[in-house]
C-alpha positions as CSV (number, residue, x, y, z in Angstrom):
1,X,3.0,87.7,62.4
2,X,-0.6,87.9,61.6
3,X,-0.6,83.8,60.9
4,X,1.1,83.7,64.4
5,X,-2.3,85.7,66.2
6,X,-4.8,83.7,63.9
7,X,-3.3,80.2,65.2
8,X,-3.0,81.4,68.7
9,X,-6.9,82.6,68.2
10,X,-7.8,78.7,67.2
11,X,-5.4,77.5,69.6
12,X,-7.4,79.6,72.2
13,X,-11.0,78.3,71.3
14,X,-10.2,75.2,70.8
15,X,-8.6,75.0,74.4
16,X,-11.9,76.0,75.9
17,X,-13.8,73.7,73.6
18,X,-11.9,70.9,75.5
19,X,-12.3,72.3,79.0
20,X,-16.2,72.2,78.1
21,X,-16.4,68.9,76.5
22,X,-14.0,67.3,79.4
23,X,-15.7,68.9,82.3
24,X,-13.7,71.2,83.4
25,X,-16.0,73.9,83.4
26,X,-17.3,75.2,86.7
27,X,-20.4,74.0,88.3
28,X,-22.3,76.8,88.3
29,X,-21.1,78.3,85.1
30,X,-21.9,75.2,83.2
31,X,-25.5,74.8,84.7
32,X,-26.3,78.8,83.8
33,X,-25.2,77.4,80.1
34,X,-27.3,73.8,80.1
35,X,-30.0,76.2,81.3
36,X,-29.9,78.7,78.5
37,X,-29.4,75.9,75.6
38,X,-32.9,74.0,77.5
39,X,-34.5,77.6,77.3
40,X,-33.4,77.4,73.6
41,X,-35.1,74.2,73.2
42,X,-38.4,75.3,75.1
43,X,-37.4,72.8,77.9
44,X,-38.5,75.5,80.6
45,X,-39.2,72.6,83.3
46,X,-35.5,71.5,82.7
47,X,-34.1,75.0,82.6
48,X,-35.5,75.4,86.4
49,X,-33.4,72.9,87.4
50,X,-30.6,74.2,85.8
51,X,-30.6,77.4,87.3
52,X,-31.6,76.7,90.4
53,X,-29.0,74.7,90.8
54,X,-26.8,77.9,89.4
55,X,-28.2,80.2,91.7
56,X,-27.3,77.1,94.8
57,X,-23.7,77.5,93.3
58,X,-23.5,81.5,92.2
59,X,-25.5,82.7,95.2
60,X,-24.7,86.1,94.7
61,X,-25.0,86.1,91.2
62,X,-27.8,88.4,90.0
63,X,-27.4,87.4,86.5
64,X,-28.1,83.5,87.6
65,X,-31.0,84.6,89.2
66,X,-32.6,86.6,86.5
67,X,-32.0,83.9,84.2
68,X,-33.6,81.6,87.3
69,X,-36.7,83.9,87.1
70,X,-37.1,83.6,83.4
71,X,-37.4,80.0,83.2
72,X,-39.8,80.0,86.1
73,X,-41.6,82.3,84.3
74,X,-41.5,80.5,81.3
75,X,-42.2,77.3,83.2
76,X,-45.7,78.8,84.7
77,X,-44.3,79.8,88.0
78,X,-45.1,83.4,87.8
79,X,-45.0,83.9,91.4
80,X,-41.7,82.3,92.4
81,X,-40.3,84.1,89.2
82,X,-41.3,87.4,90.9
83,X,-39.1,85.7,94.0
84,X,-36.2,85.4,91.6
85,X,-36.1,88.7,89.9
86,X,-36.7,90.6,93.2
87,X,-33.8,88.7,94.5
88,X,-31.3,89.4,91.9
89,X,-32.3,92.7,92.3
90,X,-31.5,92.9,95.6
91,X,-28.3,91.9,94.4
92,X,-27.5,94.0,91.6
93,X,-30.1,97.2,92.0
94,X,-28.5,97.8,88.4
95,X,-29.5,95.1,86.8
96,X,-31.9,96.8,84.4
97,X,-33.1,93.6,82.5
98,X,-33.9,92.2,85.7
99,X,-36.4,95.2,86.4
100,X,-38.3,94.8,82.6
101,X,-38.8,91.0,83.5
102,X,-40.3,91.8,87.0
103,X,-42.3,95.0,85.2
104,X,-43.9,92.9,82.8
105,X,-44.7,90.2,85.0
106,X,-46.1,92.7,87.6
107,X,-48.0,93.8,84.6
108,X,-49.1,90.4,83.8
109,X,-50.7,89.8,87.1
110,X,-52.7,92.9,86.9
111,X,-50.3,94.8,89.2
112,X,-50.1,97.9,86.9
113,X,-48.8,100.0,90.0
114,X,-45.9,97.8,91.2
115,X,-45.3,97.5,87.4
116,X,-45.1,101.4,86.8
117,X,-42.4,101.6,89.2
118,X,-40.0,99.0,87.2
119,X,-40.4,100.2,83.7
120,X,-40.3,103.7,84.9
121,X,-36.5,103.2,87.0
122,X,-35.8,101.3,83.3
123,X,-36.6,104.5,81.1
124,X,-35.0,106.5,83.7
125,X,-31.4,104.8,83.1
126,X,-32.4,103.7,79.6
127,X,-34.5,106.6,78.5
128,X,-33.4,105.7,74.6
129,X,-34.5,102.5,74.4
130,X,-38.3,102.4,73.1
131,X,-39.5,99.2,74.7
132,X,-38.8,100.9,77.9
133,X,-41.0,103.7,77.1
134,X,-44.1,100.9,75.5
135,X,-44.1,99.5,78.3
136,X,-44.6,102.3,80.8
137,X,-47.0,103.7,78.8
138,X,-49.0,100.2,78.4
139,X,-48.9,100.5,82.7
140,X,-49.9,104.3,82.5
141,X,-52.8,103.6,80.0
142,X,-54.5,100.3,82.5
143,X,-54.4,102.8,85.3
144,X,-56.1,105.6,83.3
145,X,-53.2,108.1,83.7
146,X,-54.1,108.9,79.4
147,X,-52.2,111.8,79.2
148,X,-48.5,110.3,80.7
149,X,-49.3,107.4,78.5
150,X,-49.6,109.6,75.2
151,X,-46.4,110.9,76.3
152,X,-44.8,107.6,76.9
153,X,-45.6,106.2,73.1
154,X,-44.8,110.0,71.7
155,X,-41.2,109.1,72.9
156,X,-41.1,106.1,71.3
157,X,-42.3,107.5,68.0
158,X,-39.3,110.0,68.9
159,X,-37.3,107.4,68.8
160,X,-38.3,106.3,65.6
161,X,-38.8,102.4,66.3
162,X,-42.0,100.9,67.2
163,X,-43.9,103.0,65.6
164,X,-46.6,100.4,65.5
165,X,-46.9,99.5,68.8
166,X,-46.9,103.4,69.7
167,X,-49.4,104.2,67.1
168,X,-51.9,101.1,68.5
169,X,-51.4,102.9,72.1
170,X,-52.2,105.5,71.3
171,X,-55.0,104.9,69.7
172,X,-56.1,102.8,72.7
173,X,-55.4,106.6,74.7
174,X,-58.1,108.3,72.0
175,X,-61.1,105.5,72.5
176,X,-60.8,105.9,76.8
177,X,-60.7,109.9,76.1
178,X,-64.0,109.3,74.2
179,X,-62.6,110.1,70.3
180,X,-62.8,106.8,68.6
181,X,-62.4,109.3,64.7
182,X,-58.9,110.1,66.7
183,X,-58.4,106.6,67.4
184,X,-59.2,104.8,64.0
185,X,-56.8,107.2,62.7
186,X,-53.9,106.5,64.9
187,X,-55.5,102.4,64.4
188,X,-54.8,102.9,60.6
189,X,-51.0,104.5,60.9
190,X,-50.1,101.3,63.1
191,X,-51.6,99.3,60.2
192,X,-49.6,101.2,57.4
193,X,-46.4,101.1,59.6
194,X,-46.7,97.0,60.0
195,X,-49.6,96.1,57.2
196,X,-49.6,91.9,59.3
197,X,-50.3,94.1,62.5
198,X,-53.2,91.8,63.5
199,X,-54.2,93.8,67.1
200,X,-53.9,97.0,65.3
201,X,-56.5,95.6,62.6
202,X,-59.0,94.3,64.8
203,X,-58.8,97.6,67.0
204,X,-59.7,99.2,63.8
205,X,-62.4,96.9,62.8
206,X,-64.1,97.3,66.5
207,X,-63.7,100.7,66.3
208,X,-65.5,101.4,63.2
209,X,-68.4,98.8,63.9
210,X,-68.7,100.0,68.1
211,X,-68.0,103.8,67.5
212,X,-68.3,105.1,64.4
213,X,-71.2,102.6,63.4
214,X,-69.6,101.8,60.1
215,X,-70.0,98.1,59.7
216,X,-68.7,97.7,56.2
217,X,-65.6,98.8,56.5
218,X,-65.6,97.0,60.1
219,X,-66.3,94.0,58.1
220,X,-63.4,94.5,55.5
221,X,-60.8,94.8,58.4
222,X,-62.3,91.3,60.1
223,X,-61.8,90.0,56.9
224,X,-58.5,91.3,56.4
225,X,-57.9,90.0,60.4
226,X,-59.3,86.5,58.9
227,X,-57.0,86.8,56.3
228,X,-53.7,86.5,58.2
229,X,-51.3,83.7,57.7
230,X,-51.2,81.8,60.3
231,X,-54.3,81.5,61.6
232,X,-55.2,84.2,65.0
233,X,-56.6,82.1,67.9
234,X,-59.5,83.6,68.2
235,X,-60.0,83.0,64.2
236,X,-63.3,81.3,64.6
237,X,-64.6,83.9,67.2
238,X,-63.6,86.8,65.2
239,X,-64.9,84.8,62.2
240,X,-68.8,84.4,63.8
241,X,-69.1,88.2,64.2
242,X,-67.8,88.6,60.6
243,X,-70.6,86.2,59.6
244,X,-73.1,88.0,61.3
245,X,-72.1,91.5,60.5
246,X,-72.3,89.9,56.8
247,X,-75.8,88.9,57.7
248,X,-77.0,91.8,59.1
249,X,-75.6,93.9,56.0
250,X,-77.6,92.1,53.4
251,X,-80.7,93.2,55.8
252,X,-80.0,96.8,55.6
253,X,-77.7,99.0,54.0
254,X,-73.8,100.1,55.2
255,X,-72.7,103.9,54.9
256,X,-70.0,105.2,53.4
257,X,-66.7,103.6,54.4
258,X,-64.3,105.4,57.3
259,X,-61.0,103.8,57.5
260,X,-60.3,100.8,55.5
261,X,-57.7,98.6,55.6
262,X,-56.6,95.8,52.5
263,X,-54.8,92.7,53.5
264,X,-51.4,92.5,53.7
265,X,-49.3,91.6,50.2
266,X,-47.2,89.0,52.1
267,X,-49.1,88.1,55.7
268,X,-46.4,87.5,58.2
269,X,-46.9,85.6,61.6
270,X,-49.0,87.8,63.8
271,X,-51.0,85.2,66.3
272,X,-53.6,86.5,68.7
273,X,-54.7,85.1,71.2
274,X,-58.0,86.6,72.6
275,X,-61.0,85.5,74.2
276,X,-62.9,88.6,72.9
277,X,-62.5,91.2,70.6
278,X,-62.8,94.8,71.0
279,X,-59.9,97.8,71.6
280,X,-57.0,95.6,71.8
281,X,-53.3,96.6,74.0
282,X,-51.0,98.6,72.7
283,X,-48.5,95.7,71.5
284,X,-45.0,95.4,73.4
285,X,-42.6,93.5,71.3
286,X,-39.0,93.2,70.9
287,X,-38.3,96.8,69.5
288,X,-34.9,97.6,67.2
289,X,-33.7,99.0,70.6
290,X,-29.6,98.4,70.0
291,X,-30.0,94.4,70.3
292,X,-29.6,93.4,67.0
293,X,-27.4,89.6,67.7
294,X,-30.6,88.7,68.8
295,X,-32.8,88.7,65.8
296,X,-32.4,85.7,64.1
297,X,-32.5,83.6,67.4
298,X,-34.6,83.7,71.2
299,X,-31.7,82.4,72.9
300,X,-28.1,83.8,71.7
301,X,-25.0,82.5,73.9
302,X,-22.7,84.8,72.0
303,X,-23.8,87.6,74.2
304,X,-24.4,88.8,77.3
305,X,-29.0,89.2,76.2
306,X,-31.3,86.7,76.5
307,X,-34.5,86.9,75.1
308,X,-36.7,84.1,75.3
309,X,-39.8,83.0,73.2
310,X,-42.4,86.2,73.4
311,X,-46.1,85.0,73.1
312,X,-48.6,86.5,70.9
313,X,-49.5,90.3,71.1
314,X,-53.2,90.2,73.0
315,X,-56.8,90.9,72.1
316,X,-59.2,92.1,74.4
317,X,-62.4,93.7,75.3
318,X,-63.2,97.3,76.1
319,X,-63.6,95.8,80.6
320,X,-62.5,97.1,83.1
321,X,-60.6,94.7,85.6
322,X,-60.8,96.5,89.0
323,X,-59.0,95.1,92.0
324,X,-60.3,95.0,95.5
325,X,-61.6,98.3,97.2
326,X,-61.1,98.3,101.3
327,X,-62.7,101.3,102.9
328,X,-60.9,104.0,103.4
329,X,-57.1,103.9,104.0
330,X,-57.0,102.5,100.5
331,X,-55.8,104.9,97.3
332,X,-57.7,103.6,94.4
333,X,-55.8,103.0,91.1
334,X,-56.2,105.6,88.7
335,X,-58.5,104.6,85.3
336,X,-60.0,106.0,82.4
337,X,-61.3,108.5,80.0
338,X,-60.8,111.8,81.0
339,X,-63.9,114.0,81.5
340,X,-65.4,116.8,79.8
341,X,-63.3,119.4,79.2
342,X,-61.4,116.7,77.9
343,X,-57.6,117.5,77.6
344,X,-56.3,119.0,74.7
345,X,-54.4,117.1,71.9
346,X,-51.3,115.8,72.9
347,X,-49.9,113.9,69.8
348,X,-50.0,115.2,66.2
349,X,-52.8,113.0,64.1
350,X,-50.6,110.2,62.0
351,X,-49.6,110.8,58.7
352,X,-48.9,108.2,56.3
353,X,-45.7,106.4,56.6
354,X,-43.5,105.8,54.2
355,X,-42.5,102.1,53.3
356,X,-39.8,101.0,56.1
357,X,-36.2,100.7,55.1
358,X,-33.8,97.3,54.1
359,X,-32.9,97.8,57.8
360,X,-35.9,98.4,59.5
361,X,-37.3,95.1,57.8
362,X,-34.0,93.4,59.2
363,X,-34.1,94.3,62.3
364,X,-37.5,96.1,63.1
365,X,-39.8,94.9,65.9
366,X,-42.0,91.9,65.7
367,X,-45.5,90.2,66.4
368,X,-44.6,88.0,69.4
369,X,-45.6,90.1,72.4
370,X,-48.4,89.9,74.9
371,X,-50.2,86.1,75.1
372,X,-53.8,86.3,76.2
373,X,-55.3,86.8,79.5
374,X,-58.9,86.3,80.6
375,X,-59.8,90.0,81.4
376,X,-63.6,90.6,83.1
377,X,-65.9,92.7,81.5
378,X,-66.3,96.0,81.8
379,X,-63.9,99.2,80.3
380,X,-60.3,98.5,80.9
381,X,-58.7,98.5,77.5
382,X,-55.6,97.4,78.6
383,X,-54.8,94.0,80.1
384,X,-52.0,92.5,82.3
385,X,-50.0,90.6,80.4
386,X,-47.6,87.8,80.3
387,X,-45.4,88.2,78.2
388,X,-42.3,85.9,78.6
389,X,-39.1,87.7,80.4
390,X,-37.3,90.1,77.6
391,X,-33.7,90.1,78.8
392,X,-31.4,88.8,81.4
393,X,-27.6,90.6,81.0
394,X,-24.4,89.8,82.5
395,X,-22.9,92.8,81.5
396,X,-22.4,96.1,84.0
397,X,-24.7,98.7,83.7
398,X,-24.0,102.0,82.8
399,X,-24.1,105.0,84.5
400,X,-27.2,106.8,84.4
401,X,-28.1,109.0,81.2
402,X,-30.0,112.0,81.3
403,X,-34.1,111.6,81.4
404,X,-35.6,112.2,77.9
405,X,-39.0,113.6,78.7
406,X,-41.7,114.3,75.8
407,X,-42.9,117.6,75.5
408,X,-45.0,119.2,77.7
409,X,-49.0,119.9,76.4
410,X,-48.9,123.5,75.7
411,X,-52.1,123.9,78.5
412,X,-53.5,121.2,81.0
413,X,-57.3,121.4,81.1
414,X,-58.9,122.9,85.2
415,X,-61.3,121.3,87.1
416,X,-64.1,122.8,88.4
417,X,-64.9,122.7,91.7
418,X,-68.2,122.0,93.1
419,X,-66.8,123.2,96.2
420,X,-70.0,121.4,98.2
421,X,-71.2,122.7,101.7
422,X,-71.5,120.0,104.5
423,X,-74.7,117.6,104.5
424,X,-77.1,117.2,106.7
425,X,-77.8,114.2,108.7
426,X,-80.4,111.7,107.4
427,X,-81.2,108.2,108.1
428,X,-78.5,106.4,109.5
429,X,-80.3,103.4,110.3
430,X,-81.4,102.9,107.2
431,X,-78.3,103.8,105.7
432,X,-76.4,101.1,107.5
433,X,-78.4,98.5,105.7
434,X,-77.6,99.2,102.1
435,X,-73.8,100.0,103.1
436,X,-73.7,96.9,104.3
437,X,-75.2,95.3,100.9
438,X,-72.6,97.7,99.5
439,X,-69.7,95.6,101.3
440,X,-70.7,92.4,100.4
441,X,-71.0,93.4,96.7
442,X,-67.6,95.0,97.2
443,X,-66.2,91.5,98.2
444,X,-67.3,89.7,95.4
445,X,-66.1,92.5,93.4
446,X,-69.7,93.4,92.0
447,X,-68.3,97.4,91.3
448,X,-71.8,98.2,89.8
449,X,-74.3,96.7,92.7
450,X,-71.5,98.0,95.1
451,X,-71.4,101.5,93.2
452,X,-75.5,101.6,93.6
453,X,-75.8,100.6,96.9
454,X,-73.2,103.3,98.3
455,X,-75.1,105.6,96.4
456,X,-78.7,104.5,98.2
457,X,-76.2,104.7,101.6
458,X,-75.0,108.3,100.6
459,X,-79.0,109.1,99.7
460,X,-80.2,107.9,102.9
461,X,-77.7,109.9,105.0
462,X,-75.5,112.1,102.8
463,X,-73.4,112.8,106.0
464,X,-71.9,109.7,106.6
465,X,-68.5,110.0,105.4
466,X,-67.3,106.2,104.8
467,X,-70.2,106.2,102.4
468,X,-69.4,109.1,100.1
469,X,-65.7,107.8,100.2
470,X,-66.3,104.2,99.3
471,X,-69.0,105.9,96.4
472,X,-66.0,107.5,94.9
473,X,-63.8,104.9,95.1
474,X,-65.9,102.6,93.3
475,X,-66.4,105.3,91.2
476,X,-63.1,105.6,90.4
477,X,-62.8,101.6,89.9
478,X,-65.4,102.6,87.4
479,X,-63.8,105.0,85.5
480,X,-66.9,107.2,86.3
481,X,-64.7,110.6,87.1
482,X,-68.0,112.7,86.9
483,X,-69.2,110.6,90.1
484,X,-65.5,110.0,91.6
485,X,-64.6,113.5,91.9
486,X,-67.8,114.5,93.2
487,X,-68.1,111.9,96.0
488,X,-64.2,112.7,97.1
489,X,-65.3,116.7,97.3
490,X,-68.4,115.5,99.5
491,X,-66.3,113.7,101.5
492,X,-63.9,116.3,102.2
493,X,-66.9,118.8,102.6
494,X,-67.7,116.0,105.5
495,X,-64.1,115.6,106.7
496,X,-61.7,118.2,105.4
497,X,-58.4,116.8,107.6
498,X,-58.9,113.5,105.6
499,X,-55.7,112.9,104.0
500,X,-56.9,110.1,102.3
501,X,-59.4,111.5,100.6
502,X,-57.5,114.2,99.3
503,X,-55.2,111.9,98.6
504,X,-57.6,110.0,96.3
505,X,-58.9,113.3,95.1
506,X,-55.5,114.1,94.1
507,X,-55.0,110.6,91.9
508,X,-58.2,110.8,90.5
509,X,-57.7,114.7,89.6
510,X,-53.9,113.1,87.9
511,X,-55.6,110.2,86.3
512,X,-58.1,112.7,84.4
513,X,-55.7,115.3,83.5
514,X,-56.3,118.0,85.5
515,X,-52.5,117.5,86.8
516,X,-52.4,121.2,88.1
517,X,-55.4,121.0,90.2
518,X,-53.7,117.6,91.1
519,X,-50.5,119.4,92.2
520,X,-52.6,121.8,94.3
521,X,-54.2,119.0,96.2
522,X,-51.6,117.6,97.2
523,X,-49.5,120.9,98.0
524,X,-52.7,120.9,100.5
525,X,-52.0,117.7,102.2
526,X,-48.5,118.7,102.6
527,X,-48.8,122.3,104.3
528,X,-50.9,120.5,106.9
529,X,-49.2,117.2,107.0
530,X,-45.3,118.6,105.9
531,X,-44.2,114.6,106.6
532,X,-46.6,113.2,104.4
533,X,-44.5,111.0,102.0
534,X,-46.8,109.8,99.4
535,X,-47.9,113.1,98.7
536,X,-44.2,114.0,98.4
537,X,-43.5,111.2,96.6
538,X,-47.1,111.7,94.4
539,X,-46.1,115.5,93.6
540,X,-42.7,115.0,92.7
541,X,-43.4,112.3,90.2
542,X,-46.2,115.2,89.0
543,X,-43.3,117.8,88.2
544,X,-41.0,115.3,87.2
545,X,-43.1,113.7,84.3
546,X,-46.0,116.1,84.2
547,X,-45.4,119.3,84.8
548,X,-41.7,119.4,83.6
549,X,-40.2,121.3,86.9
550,X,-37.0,119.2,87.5
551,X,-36.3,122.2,91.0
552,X,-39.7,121.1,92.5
553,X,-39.6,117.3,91.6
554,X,-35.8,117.0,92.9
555,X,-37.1,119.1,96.1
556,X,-40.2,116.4,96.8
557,X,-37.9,113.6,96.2
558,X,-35.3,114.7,98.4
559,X,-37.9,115.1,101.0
560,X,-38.7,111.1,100.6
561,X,-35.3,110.4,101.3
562,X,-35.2,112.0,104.0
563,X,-38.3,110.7,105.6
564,X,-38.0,107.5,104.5
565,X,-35.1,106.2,103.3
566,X,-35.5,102.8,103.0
567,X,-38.9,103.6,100.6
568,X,-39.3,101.2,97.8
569,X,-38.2,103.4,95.6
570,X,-35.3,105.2,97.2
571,X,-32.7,103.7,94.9
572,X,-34.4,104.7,91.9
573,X,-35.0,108.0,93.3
574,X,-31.1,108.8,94.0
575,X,-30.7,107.3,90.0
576,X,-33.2,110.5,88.9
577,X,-31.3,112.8,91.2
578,X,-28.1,111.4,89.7
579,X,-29.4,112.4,86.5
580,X,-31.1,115.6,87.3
581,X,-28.4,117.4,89.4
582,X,-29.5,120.6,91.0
């Protein structure tokens, strides 16, 4: 009997090895397969016109399109890849790979909003898989929300995978809360949990030369950096400020060492490719997330995953890269270190990891993450990236799982309020002049002359209202939260009805950490303005993911269904509701 089943088994397969060699195949199934084996190949120009012609033939098939937006992607046609993702999710709402490629490509393009939303409905349905989590929290950290980011990589180290990636984050977390000790110490766990890490070991090397002002050991860990096999990009870069540090050493005498790092035993390939070097992004790779078929090859046709080629984890400067500020009617996006009181410590200090198991080493994550953007100067540690699509599935989706959440800090740090009376009038003539230098500067997205020259405006006549908004929104850009929240309580000492600058005053109160004083802002907007749906929207989120109050959040987000129920994010809202019944 059992030689019976075996030949019928080879009878089977070698029946559908004929169909396929004859032709028989459908159209549009056999171009979604020429298109994966091109993808395979790194034929990315010849996979597009695969699957577009697959997405001609299986018009309603989300898979084909996600597949479609991967080799556009892949091909250097990020925007028409946004096109295809978008509409295979129209298709299949489901379709949770679909949602990491477009959150990483949002992220990418320096989008870090649009991308918060995908990666967050992701962990929401997937809430045990840690690139979910690594990737929410690499969103969270560019827009300055520190503390949901910490909270995001303590749920990967939860998880137990990734734990360099999460440690790197982390670290990246410490340096924009001002505690670069903090940092080199999280820096030197994600060195000891992958020893070839190369963004970790540059991080630590920055650190320790920018921070701590410890240039020996900063040159040891460029050395070790230079020491990687292959080669990092930026090898010669990184290799000039080792040679000068060296320089400058023999001229005056190093203290004691802080963190040191030795080089790897056996280097594996970790390629960087940066165009500067200072706090790097937390790394997103492939994590050991249940997708283990995969590891041996991109591209595997024996299941329903598709990962394609991942570029190189990315290096980057301490910049900020601000988008475009419009006066008012604009909410600025969050940023940066959190001000003093800062918030209390989240994430217990690493301890020293012990050497990773036979099956961690099999299938644990690797170096091929985030290639390199150009990222402006100034203090944004984390850069969009563009990394190549992670996944395109076939396979139904399963129901939604109940969220994880990481703990809850055991005390969220108040603002104080300045609580400032009205100004009086002064020169609005004069005023008008440098607000208008203040636009200009705006435009050409010059934050600093634009910050200067609302201040001169707000100087000259610290009544005018559009002035001491656009200041803290500039501010904001700036990641100057002293300045930020001053200018949005002037403003609303000016205009008290202003919904947008509560509004602002809200984020910006979020983004430091002072998430209660957040929630009370915005419970403001909404006793005076009960159909106000970003606030709802804004405070559910806030007891949903900050403040742990599942009654509260499932009450705000009820009440964005109800005023709006085509929002954006109404499907993923009825998911978390799903998940969190009353």
């Amino acid at each position: 009997m059992s030689a019976k089943i075996n030949s019928f088994g080879g009878a089977t397969i070698l029946l559908a090895l004929v169909l396929v060699i004859s032709g028989c195949t459908p159209a549009g199934p056999r171009a979604v397969l020429k298109g994966r084996k091109l993808l395979d190949q790194g034929d990315y120009a010849g996979a597009v016109i695969q699957f577009k012609t697959a997405t001609d033939l299986l018009a309603t098939n989300a898979a084909a399109w996600n597949y479609y937006g991967v080799a556009l992607q892949s091909a250097g046609q990020p925007d028409d890849a946004v096109t295809a993702y978008q509409h295979a999710l129209n298709l299949d709402r489901d379709l949770l790979e679909a949602r990491l490629n477009l959150g990483t490509l949002y992220l990418a393009q320096n989008k870090p909003d649009a991308a918060k939303t995908e990666f967050t409905a992701y962990t929401l349905r997937r809430p045990n898989e840690a690139i979910g989590w690594l990737k929410l929290g690499s969103a969270e950290l560019k827009l300055g929300e520190i503390v949901p980011a910490e909270r995001c990589y303590s749920a990967v180290l939860s998880l137990k995978t990734s734990e360099a990636e999460a440690y790197n984050g982390l670290g990246l977390a410490r340096i924009q809360r001002g505690r670069p000790r903090d940092a080199a110490q999280f820096f030197t766990a994600a060195v000891s949990a992958k020893p070839d890490y190369a963004a970790a070991i540059l991080n630590l090397a920055t650190v320790n030369q920018q921070y701590l002002r410890d240039p020996k050991t900063a040159l040891d860990n460029y050395h070790t950096y230079l020491a990687l096999n292959p080669r990092p990009a930026n090898w010669d870069e990184v290799n000039t400020l080792a040679n000068n540090l060296d320089q400058a050493l023999a001229a005056a005498p190093a203290p004691e060492p802080v963190a040191r790092v030795t080089p790897p035993p056996t280097p594996a390939p970790a390629e960087v490719k940066p165009k500067v070097y200072a706090t790097t992004t937390p790394q997103h790779h492939s994590t050991t997330t249940p997708k283990p078929a995969n590891t041996t090859s991109p591209h595997n046709a024996g299941n329903n995953n598709y990962y394609p080629p991942t570029p190189p984890p990315q290096v980057v400067q301490v910049a900020p890269a601000p988008q475009l500020v419009t006066t008012p009617q604009v909410a600025p996006a969050a940023a940066a270190p959190a001000p003093t009181p800062q918030p209390p410590l989240e994430v217990p200090m690493p301890q020293p990891s012990p050497k990773p198991s036979f099956w961690s080493r099999m299938f644990g994550s690797s170096d091929n993450s985030a290639p390199n953007q150009t990222v402006p100067k100034g203090v944004t540690p984390l850069p969009g990236e563009t990394i190549a699509p992670t996944v395109a599935a076939e396979a139904p989706v399963s129901k939604p799982a109940p969220v994880i959440i990481p703990p809850a800090p055991v005390d969220f740090p108040r603002y104080n309020y300045l609580s400032p009376r009205r100004p009086q009038a002064g020169d609005r003539r004069a005023a008008s002049g440098a607000f208008t230098q203040a636009r200009e500067a705006e435009q050409n997205e010059n934050w600093t002359a634009a910050l200067a020259a609302y201040r001169q405006a707000t100087d000259l006549d610290p009544s005018w209202f559009e002035a001491q908004y656009n200041a803290g929104v500039i501010a904001h850009r700036l990641h100057n939260y002293d300045s930020a929240l001053t200018s949005y309580e002037t403003a609303l000492a000016i205009q008290p009805d202003s919904v947008d600058a509560r509004y602002n005053f809200a984020l910006a109160l979020k983004a430091a950490g002072y998430v209660p004083d957040a929630a009370d802002e915005l419970k403001k907007i909404l006793s005076a303005n009960p159909g106000e749906v970003r606030a709802h929207l804004a405070l559910a989120n806030l007891c949903a993911q900050s403040l742990h109050d599942p009654s509260q959040a499932r009450r705000h987000y009820q009440q964005v269904l109800a005023l709006d129920p085509k929002n954006p994010q109404a499907n993923d809202i009825r998911f978390w509701l799903a998940a969190n019944p009353g």
